[in-house]
C-alpha positions in Angstrom: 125.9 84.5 97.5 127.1 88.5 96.8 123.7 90.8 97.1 123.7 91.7 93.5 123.3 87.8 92.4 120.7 87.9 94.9 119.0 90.7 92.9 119.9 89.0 89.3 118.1 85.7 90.4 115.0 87.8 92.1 114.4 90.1 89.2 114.7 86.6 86.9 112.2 85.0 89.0 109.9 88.3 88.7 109.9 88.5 84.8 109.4 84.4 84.9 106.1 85.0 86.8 105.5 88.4 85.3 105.0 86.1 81.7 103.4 83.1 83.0 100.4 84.7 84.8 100.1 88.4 83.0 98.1 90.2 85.8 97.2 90.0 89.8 94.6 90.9 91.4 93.5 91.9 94.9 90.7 93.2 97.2 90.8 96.5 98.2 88.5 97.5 101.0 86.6 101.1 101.3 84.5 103.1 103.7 81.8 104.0 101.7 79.8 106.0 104.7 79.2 106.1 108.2 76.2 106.4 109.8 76.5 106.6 113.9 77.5 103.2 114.4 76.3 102.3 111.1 79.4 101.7 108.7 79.0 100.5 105.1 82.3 99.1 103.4 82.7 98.4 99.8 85.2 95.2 98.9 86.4 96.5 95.3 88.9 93.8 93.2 91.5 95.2 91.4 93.2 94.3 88.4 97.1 94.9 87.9 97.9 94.0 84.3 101.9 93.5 83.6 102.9 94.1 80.4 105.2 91.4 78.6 108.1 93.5 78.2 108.2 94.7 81.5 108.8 90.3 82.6 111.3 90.2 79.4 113.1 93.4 80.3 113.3 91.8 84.2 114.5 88.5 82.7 117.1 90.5 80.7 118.3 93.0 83.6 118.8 89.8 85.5 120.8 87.8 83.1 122.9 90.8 82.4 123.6 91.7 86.5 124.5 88.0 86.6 127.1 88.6 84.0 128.9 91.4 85.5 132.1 90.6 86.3 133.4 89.7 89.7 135.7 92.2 91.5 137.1 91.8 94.6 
């Protein structure tokens, strides 16, 4: 498989999950203070929200890359 159908199917896959689930989170971890050898960390969870027509414009880019014709 050429590298750029490699892309096409990846950036299809993306947008696919990109409109299933909407968003991701994750758990980002801060040093709030430090005391001596006292440390006090805060565990904050983010939120990324992904728009629907950045997973249809992915789908889209990929379909097209897959269409570009082959040239050797």
């Amino acid at each position: 498989m050429k590298p750029l159908n490699i892309v096409a199917v990846l950036l299809i896959i993306a947008g696919g999950f990109g409109l299933v689930y909407g968003s991701f989170s994750f758990t980002k971890e801060t040093q709030e203070a430090k005391l001596g050898s006292l440390e006090l960390t805060v565990q904050d969870r983010q939120t990324v929200n992904i728009p629907e027509w950045a997973g249809i414009a992915a789908i889209v880019a990929g379909a097209l890359l897959l269409m570009v014709p082959k040239t050797s």
